[in-house]
TIVEXDO-869423 format. One line per field, with one value per atom (N, C-alpha, C, O, CB): residue number from 1; atom name; z, x, y. Coordinates in steps of 0.001 Angstrom, whole numbers, plus 500000, padded with zeros to 6 digits. Glycine has a CB too. Example, Ala and Ser with C-alpha at 12.3 -4.5 7.8 and 13.67 -1.06 7.14 Angstrom:
% TIVEXDO-869423
n = 1, 1, 1, 1, 1, 2, 2, 2, 2, 2 $
atom = N, CA, C, O, CB, N, CA, C, O, CB $
w = 507800, 507800, 507800, 508465, 509046, 507080, 507140, 507870, 508039, 505725 $
u = 513190, 512300, 513200, 514236, 511308, 512850, 513670, 512900, 513409, 514084 $
v = 494310, 495500, 496700, 496681, 495527, 497750, 498940, 500030, 501138, 499402 $
This chain:
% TIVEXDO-869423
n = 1, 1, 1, 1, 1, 2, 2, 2, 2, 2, 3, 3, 3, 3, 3, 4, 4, 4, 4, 4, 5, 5, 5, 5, 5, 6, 6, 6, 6, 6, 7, 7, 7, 7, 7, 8, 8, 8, 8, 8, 9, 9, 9, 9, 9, 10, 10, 10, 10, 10, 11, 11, 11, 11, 11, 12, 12, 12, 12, 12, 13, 13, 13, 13, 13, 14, 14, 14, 14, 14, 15, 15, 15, 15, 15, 16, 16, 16, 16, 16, 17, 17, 17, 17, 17, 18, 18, 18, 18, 18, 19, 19, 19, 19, 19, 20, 20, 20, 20, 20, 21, 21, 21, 21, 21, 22, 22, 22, 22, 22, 23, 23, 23, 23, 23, 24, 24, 24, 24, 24, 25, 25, 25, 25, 25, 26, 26, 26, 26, 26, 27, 27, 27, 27, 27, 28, 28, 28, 28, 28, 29, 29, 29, 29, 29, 30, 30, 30, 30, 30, 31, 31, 31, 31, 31, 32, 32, 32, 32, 32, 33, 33, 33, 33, 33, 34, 34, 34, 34, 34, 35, 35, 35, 35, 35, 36, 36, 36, 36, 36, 37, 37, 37, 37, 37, 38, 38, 38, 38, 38, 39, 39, 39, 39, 39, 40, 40, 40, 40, 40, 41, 41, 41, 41, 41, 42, 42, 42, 42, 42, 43, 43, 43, 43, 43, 44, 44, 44, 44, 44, 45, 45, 45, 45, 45, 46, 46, 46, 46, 46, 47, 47, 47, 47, 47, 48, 48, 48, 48, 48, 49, 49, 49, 49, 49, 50, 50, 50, 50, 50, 51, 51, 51, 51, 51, 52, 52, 52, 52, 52, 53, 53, 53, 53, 53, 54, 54, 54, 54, 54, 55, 55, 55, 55, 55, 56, 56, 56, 56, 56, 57, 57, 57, 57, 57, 58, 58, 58, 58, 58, 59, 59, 59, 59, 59, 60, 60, 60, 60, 60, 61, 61, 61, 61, 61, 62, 62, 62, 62, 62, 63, 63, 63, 63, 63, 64, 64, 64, 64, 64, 65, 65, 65, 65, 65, 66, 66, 66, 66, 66, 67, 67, 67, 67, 67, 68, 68, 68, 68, 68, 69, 69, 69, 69, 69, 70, 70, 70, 70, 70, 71, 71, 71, 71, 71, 72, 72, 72, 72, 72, 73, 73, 73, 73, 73, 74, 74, 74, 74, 74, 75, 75, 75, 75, 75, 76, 76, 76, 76, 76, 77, 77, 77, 77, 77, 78, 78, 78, 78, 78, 79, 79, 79, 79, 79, 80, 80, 80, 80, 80, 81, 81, 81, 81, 81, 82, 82, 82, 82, 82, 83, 83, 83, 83, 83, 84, 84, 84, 84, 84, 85, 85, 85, 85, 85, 86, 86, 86, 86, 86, 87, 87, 87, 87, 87, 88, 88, 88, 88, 88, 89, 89, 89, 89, 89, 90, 90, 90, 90, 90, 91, 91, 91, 91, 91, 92, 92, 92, 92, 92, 93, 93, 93, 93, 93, 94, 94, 94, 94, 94, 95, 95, 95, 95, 95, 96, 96, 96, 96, 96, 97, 97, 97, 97, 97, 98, 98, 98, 98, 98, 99, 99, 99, 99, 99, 100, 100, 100, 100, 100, 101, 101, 101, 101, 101, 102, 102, 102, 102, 102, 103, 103, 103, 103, 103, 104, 104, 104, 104, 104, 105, 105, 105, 105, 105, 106, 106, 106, 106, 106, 107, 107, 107, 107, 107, 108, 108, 108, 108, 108, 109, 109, 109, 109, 109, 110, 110, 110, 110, 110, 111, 111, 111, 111, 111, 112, 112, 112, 112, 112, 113, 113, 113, 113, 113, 114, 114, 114, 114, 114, 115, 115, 115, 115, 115, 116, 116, 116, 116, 116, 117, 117, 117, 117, 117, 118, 118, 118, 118, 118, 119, 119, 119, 119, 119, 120, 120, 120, 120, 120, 121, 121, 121, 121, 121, 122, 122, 122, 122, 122, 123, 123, 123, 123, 123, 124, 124, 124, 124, 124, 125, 125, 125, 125, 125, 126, 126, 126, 126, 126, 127, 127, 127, 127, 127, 128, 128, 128, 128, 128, 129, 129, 129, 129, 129, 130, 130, 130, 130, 130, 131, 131, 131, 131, 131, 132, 132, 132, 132, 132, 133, 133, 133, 133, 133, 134, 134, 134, 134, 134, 135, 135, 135, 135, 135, 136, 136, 136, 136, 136, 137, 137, 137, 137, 137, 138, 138, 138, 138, 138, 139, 139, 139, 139, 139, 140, 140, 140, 140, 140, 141, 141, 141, 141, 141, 142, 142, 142, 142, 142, 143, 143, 143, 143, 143, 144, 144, 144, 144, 144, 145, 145, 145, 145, 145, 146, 146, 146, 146, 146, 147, 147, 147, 147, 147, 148, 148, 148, 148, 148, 149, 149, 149, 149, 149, 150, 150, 150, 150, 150 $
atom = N, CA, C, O, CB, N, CA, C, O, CB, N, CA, C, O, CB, N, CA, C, O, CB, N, CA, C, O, CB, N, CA, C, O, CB, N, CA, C, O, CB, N, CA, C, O, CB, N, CA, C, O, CB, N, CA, C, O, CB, N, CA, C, O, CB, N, CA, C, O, CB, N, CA, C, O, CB, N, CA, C, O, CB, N, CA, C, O, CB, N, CA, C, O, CB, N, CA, C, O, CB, N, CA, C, O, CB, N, CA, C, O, CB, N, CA, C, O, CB, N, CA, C, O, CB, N, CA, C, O, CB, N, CA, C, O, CB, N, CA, C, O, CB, N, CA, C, O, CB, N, CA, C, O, CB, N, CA, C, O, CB, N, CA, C, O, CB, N, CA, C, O, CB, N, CA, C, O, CB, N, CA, C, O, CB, N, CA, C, O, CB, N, CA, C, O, CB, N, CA, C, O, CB, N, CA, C, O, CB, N, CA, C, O, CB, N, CA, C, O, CB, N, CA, C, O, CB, N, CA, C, O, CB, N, CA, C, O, CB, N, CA, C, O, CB, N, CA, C, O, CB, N, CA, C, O, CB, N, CA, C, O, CB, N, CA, C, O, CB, N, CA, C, O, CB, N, CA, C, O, CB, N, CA, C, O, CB, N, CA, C, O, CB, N, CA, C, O, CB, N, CA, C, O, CB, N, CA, C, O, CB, N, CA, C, O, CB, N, CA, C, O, CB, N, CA, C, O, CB, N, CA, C, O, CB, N, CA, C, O, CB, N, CA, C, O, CB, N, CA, C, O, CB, N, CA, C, O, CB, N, CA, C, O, CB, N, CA, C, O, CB, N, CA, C, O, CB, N, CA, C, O, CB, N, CA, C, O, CB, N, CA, C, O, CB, N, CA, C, O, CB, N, CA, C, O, CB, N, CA, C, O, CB, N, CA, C, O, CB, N, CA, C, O, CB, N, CA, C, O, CB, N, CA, C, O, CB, N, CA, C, O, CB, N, CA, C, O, CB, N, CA, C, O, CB, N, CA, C, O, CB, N, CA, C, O, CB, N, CA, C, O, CB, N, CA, C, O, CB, N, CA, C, O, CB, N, CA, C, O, CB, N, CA, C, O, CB, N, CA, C, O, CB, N, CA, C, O, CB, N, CA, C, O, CB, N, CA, C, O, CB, N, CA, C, O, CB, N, CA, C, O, CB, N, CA, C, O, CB, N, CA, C, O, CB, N, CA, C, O, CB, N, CA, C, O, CB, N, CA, C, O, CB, N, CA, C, O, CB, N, CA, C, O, CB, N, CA, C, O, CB, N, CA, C, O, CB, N, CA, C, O, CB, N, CA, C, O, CB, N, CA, C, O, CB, N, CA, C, O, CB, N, CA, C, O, CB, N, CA, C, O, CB, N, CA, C, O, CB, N, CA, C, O, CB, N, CA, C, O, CB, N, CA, C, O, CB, N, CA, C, O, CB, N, CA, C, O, CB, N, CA, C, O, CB, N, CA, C, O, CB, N, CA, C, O, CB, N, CA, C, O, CB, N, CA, C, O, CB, N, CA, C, O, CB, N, CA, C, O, CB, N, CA, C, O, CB, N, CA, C, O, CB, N, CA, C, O, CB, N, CA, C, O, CB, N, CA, C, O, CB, N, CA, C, O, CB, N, CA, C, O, CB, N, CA, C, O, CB, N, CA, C, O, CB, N, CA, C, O, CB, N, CA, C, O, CB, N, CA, C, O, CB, N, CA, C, O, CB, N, CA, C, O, CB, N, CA, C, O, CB, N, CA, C, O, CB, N, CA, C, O, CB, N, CA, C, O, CB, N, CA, C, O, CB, N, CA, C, O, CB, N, CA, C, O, CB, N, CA, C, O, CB, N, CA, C, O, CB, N, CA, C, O, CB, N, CA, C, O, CB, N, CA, C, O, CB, N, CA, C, O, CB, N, CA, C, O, CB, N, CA, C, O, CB, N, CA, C, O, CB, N, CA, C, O, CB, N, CA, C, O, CB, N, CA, C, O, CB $
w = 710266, 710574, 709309, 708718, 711683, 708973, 707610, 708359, 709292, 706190, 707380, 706969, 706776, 705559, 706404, 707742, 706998, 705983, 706602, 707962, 704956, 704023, 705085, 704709, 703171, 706607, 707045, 707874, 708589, 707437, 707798, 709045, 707872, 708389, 709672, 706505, 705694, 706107, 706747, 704036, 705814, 705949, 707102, 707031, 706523, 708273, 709969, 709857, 710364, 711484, 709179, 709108, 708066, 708533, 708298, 706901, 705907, 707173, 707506, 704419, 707435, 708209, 709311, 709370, 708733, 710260, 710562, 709932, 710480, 711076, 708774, 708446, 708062, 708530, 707666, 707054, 706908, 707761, 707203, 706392, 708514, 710216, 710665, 711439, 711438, 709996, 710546, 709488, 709882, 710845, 708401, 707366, 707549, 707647, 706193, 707531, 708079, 708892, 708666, 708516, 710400, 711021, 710743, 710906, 711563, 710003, 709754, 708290, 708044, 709837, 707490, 706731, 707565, 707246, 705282, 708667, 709581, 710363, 710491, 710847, 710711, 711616, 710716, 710934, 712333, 709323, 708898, 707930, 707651, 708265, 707483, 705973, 706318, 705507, 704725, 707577, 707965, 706703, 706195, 708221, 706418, 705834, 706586, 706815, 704409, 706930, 707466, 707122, 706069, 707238, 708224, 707856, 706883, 705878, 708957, 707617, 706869, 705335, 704746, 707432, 704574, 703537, 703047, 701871, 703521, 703399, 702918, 703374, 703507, 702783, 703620, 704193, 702790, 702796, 705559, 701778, 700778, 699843, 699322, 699857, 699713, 698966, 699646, 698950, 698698, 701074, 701414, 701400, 701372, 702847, 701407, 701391, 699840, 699605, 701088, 699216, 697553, 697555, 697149, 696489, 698268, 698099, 698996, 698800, 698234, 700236, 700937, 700355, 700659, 702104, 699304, 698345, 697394, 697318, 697574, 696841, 695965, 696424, 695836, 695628, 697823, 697968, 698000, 697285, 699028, 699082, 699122, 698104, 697948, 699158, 697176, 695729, 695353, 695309, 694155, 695145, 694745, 695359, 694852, 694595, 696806, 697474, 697442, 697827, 698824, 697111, 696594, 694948, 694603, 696226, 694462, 693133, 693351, 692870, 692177, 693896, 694142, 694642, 694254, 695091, 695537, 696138, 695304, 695634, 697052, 693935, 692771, 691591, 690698, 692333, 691409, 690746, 690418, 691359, 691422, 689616, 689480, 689119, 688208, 689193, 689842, 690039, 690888, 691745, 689574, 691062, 692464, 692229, 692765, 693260, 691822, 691650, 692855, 693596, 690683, 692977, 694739, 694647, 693556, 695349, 695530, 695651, 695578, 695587, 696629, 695433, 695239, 693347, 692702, 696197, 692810, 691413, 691098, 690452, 690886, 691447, 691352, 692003, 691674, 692037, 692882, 693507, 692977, 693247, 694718, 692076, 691217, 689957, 689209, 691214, 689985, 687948, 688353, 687714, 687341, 689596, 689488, 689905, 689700, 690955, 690548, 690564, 689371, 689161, 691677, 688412, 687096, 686825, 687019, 686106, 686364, 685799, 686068, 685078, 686160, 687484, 687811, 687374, 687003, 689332, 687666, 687679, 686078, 685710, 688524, 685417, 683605, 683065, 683703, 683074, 682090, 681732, 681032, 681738, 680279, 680052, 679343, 680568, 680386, 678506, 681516, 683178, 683327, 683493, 684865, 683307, 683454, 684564, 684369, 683721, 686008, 687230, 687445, 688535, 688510, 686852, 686525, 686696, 687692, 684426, 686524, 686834, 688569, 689388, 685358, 688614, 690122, 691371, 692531, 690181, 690765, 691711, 691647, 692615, 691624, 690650, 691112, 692033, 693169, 689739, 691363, 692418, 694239, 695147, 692006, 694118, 695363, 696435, 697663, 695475, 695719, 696271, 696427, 697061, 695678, 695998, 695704, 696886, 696981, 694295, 697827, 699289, 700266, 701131, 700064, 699827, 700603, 700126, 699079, 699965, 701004, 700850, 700476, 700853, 701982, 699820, 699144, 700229, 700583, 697671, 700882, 701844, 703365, 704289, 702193, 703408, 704792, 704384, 705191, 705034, 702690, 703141, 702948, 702874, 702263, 702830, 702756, 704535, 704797, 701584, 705148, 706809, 707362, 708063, 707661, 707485, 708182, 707463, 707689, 708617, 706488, 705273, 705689, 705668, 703380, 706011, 705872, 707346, 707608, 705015, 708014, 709723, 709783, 710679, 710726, 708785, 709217, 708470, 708805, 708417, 707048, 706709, 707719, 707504, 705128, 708549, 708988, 710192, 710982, 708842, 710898, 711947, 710967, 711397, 712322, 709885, 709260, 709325, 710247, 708306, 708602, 708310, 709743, 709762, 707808, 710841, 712432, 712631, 713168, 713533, 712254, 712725, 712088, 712734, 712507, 710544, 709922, 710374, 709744, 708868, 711462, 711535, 711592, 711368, 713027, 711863, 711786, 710372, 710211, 711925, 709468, 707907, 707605, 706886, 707133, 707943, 707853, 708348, 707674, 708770, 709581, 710307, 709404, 709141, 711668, 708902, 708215, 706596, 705829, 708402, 706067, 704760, 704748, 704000, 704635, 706058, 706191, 705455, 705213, 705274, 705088, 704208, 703270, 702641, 703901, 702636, 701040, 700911, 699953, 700251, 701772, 701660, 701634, 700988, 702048, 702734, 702881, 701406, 700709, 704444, 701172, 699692, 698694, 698069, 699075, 698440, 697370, 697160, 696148, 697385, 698955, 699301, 698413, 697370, 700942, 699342, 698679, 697148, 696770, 698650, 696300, 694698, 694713, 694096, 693932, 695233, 694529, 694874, 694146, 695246, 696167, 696444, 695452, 694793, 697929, 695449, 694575, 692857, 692231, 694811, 692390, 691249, 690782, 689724, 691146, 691855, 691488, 691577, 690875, 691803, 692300, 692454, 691207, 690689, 693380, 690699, 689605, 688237, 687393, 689461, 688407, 687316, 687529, 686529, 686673, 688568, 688831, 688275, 687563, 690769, 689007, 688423, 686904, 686478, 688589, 686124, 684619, 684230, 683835, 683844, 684196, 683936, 684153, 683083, 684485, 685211, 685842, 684675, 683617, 687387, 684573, 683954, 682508, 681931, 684268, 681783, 680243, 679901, 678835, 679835, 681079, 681133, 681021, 680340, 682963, 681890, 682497, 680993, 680539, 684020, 680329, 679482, 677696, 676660, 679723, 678099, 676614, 676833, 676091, 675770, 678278, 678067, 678414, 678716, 678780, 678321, 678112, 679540, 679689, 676926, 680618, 682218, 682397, 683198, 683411, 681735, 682079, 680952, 681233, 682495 $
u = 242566, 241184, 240485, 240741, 241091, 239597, 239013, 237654, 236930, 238425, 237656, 236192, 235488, 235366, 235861, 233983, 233041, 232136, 231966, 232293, 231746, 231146, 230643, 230843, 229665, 229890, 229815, 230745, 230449, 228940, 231609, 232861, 233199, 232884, 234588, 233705, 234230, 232795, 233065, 234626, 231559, 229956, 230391, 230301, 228399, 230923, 230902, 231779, 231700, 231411, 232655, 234465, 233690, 233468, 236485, 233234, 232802, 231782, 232021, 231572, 230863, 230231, 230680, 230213, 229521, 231803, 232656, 233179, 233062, 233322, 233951, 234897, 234000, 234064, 235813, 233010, 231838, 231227, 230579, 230846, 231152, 231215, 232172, 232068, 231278, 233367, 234290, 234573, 234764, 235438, 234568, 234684, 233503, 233791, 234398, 232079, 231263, 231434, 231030, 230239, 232271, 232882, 233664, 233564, 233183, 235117, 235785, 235566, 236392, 236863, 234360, 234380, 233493, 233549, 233799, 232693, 232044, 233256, 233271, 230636, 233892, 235350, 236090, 236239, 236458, 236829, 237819, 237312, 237915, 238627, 235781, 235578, 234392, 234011, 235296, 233697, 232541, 231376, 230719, 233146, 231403, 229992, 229211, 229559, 230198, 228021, 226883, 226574, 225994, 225904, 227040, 226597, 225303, 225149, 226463, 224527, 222923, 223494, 223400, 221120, 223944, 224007, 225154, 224878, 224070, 226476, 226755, 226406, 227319, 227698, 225184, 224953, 224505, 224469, 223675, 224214, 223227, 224734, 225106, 221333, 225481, 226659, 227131, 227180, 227680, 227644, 228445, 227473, 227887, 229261, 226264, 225265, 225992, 226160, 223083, 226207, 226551, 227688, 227843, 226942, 228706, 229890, 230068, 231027, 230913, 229027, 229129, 228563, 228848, 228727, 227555, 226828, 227713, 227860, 225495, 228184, 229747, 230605, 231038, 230617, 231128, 231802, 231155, 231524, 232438, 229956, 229193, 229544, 230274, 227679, 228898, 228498, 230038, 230261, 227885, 230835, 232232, 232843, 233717, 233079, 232467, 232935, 232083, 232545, 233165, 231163, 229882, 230580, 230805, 227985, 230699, 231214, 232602, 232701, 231380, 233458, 234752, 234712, 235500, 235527, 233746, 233261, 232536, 232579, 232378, 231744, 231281, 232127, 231837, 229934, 233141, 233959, 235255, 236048, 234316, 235565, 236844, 237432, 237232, 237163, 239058, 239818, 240302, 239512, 239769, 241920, 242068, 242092, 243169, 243487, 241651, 241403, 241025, 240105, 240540, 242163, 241373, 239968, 239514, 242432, 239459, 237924, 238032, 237007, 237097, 239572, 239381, 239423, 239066, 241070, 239866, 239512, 237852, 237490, 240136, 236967, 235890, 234774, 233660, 235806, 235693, 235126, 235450, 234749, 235377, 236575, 236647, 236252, 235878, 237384, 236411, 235247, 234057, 233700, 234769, 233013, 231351, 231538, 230580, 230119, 232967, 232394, 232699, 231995, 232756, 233739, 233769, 232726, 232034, 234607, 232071, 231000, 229878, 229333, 230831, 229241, 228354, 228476, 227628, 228240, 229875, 230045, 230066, 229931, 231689, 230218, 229950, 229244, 228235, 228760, 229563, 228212, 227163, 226159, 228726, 227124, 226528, 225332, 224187, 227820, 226051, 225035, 224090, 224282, 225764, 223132, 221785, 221851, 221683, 220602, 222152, 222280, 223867, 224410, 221518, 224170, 226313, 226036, 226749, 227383, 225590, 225794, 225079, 225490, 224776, 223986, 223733, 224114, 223842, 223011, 224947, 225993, 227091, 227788, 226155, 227669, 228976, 228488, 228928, 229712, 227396, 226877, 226879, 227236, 225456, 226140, 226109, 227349, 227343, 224865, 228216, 229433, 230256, 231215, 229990, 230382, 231173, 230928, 231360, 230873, 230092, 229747, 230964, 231367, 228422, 231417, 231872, 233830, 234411, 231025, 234241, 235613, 236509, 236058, 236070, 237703, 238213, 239187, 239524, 238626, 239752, 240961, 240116, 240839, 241642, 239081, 238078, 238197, 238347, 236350, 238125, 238053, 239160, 239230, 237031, 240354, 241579, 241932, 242693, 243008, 241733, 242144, 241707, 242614, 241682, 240673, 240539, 240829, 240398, 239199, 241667, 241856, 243574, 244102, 241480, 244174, 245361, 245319, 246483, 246170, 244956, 244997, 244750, 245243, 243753, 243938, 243744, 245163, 245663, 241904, 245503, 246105, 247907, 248706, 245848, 248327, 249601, 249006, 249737, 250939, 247865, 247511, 248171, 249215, 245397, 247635, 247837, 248868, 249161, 247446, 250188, 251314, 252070, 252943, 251431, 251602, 252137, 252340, 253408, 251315, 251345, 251191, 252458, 253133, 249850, 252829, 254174, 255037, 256084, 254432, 255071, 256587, 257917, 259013, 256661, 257763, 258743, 259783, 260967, 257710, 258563, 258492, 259331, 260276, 256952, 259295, 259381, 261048, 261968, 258158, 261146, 262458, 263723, 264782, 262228, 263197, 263762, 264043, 264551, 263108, 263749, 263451, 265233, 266196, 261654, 264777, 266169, 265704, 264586, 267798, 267526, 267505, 267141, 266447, 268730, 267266, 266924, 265388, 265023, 267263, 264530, 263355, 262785, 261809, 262938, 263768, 263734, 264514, 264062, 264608, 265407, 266214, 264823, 264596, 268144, 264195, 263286, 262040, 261503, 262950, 261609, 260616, 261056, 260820, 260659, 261744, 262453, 262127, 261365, 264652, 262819, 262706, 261044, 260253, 263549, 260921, 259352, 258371, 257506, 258422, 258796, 258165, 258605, 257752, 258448, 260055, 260827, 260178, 259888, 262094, 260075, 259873, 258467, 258320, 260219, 256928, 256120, 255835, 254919, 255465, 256457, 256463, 256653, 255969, 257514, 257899, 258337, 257662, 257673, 259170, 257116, 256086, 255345, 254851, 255948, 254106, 252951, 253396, 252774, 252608, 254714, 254964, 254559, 253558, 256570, 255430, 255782, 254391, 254050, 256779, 253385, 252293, 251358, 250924, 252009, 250936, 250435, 251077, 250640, 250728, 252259, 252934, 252639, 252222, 254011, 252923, 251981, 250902, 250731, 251638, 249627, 247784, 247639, 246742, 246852, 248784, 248504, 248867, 247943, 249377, 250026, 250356, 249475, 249488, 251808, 248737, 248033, 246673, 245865, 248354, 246246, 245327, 245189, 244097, 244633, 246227, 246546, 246262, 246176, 245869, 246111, 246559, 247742, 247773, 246699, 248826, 250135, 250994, 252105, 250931 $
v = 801532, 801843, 802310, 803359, 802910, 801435, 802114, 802989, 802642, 800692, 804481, 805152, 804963, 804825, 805633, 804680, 804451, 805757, 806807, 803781, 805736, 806683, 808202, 809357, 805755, 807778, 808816, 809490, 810448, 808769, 809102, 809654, 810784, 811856, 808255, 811038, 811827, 812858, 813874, 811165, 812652, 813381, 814382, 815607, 812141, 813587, 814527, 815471, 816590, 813686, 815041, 816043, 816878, 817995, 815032, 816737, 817726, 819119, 820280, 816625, 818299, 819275, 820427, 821565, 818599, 819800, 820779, 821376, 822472, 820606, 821572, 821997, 823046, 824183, 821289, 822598, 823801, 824471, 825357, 823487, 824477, 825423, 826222, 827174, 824596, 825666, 826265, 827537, 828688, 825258, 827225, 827780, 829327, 830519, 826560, 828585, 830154, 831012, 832153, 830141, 830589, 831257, 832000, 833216, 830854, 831089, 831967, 833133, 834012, 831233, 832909, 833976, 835229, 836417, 833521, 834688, 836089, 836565, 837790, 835687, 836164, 836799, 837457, 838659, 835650, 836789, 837316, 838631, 839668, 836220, 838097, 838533, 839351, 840196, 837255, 839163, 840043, 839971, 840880, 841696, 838494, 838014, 836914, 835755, 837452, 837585, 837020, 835784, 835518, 837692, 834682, 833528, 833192, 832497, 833029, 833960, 833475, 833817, 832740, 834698, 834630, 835044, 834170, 833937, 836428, 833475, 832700, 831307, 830492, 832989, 830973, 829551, 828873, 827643, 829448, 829437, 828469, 828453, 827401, 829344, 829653, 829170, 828214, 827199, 830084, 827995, 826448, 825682, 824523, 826169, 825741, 824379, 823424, 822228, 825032, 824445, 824014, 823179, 822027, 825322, 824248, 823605, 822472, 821725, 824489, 822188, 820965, 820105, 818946, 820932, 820357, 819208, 818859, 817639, 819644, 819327, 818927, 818260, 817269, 819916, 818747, 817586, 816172, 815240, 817758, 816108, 814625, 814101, 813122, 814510, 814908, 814039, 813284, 812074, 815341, 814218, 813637, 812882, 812178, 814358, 812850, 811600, 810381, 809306, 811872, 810463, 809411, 808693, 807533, 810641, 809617, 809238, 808494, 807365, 810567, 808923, 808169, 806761, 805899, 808885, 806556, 805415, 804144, 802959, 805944, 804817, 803951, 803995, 803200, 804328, 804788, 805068, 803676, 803712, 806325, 802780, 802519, 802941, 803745, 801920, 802533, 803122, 803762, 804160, 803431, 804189, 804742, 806300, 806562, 804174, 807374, 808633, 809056, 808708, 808908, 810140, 811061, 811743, 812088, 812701, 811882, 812788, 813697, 814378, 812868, 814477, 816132, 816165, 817151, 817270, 815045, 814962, 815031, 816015, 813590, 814199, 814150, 815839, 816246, 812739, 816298, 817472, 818530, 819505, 817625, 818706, 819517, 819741, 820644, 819606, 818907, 818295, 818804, 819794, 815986, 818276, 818585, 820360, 821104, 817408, 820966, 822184, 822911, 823899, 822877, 822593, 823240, 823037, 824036, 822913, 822033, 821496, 822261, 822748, 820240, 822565, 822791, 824888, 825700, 821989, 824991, 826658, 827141, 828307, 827185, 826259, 826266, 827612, 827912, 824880, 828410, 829563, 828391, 828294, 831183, 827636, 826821, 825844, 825432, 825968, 825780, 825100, 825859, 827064, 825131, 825439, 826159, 827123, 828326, 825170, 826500, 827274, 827443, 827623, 826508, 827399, 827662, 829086, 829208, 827200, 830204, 831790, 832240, 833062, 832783, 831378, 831206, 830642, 830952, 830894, 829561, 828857, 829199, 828893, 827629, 829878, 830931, 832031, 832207, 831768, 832870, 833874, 833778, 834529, 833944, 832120, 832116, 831346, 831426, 831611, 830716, 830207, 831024, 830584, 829322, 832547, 833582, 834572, 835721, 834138, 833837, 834529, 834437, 835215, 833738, 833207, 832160, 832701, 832418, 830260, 833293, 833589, 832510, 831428, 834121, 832415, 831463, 831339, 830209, 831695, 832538, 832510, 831643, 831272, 834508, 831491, 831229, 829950, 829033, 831913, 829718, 827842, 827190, 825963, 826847, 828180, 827290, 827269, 826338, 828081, 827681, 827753, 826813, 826366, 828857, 826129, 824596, 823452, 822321, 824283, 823842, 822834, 822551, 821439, 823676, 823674, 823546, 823525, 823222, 824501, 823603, 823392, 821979, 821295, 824284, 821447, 819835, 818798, 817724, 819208, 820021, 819301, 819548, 818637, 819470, 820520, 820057, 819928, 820525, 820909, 819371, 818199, 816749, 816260, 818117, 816214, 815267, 815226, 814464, 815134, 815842, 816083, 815574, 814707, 817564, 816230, 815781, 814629, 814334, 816022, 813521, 812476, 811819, 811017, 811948, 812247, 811900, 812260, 812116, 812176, 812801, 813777, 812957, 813472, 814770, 811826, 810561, 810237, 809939, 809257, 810490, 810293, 811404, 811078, 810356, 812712, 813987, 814030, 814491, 814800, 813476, 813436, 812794, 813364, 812535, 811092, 810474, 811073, 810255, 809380, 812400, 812842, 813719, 813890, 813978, 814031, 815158, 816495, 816951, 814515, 817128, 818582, 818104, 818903, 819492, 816860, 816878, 817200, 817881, 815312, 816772, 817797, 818933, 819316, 817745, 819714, 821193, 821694, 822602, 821724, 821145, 821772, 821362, 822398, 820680, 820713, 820568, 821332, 821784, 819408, 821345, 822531, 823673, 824283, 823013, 823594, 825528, 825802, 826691, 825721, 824901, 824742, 824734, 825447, 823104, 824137, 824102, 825507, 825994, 822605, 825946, 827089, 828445, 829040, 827300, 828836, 829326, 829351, 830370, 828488, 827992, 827681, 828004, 828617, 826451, 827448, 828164, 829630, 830057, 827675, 830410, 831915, 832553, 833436, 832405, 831867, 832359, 832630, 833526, 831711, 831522, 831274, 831249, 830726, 830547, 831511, 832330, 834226, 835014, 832077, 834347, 835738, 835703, 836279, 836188, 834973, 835136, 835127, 836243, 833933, 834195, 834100, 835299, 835727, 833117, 835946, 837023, 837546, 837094, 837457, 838615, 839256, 839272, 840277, 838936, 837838, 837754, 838172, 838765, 836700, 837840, 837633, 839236, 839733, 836773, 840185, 841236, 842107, 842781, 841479, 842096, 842696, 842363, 843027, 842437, 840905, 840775, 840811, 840253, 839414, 841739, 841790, 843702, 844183, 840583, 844414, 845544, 846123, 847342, 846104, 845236, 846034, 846686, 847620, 845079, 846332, 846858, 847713, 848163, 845661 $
């Protein structure tokens, strides 16, 4: 079944609904006050999924959606100190929750894929979970000590 350009538009819009919700529930910020920060970050995505679509090549849209928000959040960006300001309404933990709820819905539909993987997946998980900890630690730990927190 292919996507047409607005089916990604409808799912964006929920998710951004869902997302205001959950930063007034979890984070007890007033939609109205973060509505113009997700207006932003829902215009970012468009755009980047617009761009992926004129784009050659097979590059995912979270490539293109991350580039225009560095880009746009820039100090040198004219409105780069106002569009951090105002995206910074918008809880980071609020928009990973309908993200990762959609993504192990997705994941479900594999579970076949998942079945056929066996332990050697769960053994690799592990490493990888293990492995970035580690080195999120070490890192933290360097940033923290050369920049005289610790």
């Amino acid at each position: 079944m292919k996507l047409s350009f607005k089916d990604p538009i409808v799912i964006t819009v929920i998710v951004a609904i869902l997302i205001l919700v959950g930063n007034f529930v979890g984070y007890k910020i007033d939609p109205v006050t973060a509505f113009p920060g997700m207006l932003i970050l829902f215009l970012i995505v468009v755009v980047g999924l617009w761009i992926t679509k004129i784009m050659p090549g097979k590059l995912p849209a979270v490539v293109y959606v991350s580039l225009l928000g560095i880009i746009l959040t820039m100090p040198w960006f004219p409105l780069g100190e106002k569009i951090a300001e105002l995206t910074s309404k918008v809880n980071f933990l609020a928009l990973t929750t309908p993200i990762l709820g959609y993504a192990g819905i997705s994941m479900g539909k594999d579970l076949d894929t998942f079945k056929k993987s066996g332990l050697k997946i769960i053994v690799v998980a592990i490493f990888v979970f293990v492995g970035t900890y580690i080195c999120s630690a070490i890192i933290a730990q360097a940033v923290l000590k050369l920049t005289g927190q610790i």
